[in-house]
N, C-alpha and C positions, 0 to 999 in steps of 0.2 A: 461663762461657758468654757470651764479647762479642760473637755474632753477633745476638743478641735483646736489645732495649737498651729498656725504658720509657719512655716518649714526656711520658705526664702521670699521676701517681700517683691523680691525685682525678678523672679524667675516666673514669666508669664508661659517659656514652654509646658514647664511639667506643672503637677499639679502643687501647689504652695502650700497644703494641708495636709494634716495627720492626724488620723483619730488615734485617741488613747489605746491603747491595747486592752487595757482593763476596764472598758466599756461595754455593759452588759448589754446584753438584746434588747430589753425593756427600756432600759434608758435611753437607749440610741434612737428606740422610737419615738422617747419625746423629746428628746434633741430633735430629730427629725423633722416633728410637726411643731417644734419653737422656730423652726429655722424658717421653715414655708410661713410661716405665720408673720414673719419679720419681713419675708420677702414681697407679701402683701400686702402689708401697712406700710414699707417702700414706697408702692407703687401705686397707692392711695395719696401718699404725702406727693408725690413727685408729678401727680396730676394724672387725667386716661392719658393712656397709650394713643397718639395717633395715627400710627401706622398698622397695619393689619398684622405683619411678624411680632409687634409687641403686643399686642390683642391676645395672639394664639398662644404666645408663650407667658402672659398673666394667666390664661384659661387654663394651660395643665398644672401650672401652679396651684392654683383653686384645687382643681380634681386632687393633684396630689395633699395636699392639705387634708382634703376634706377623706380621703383612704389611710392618711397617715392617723386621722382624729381617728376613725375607727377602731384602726389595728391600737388604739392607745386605750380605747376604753376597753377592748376584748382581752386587754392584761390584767386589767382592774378585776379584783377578787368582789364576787357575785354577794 
């Protein structure tokens, strides 16, 4: 994935990431829903969530996953 590229490993104030500039819209949306998708097989390997804050924040990952799958098929030519 070389559209998202680490800026500074040890800088936890700003953000440590850079999207490519020449990263289309289309792509960026399935980069998007590869990332949410990785971040849910995480969190399946890594066991449930015990706590209620990680509960809620696996759940909008879900949602967003599953809006991001959308907006990927509504690119896909009919």
């Amino acid at each position: 994935m070389d559209n998202v590229v680490s800026n500074s490993p040890s800088s936890a104030a700003t953000n440590p990431f850079t999207v490519n500039e020449e990263l289309s819209f289309e792509d960026g949306w399935v980069r998007v829903a590869e990332l949410l998708q990785c971040a849910v097989a995480t969190s399946q390997v890594l066991g449930e969530p015990q706590d209620v804050p990680q509960r809620a924040v696996m759940h909008l990952v879900k949602m967003a996953k599953m809006v991001a799958d959308r907006a990927v098929e509504c690119l896909q030519p009919e």
